[in-house]
N, C-alpha and C positions, 0 to 999 in steps of 0.2 A: 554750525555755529549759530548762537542766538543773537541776535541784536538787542542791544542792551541801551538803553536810552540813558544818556549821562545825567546826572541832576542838573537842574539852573545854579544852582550856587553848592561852592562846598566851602566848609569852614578856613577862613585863614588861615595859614601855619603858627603867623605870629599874633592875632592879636583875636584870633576864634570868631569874627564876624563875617557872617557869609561873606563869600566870594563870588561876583557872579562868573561863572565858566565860559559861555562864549560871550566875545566880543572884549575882552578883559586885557588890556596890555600888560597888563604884571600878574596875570597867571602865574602861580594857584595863589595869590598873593592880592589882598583885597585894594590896595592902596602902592604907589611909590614908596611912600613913608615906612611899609611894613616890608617892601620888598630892599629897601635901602637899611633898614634897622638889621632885618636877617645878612645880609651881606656883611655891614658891619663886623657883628654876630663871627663869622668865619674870617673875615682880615683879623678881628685882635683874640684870634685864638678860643674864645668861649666855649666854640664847637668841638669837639677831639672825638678820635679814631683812638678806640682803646688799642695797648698792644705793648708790645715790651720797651721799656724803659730807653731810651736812644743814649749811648757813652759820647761823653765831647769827642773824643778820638773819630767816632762814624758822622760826625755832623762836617770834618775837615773836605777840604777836597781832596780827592783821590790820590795817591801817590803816582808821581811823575815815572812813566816807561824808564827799566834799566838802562844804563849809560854802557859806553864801548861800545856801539853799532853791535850787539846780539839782540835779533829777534827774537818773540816767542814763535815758537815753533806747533 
């Protein structure tokens, strides 16, 4: 395996201004400000995971175990 020297800085995610890499409390992320916008970003949804359509019916909670003491077996 080769040793591969990391860069001093890589780009932001969010705002593309280097980043510097070591010593950076908010790796990979240049600032608080950018590491707190991107979290944002995924609390109010902006981000999404493609994939099929979710029905209200699968967003409910689970249906409650059969009644009459029968286990699944």
């Amino acid at each position: 395996m080769s040793a591969m020297t990391e860069p001093s800085a890589k780009p932001c995610p969010n705002c593309g201004k280097p980043a510097p890499w070591e010593g950076n409390p908010w790796r990979p992320f240049c600032s608080e400000r950018c590491r707190t916008t991107d979290l944002g970003s995924w609390a109010s949804g902006a981000y999404r995971i493609p994939g099929p359509p979710v029905s209200a019916e699968s967003e409910e909670a689970p249906a409650s175990p059969a009644r009459g003491g029968e286990e699944a077996k």
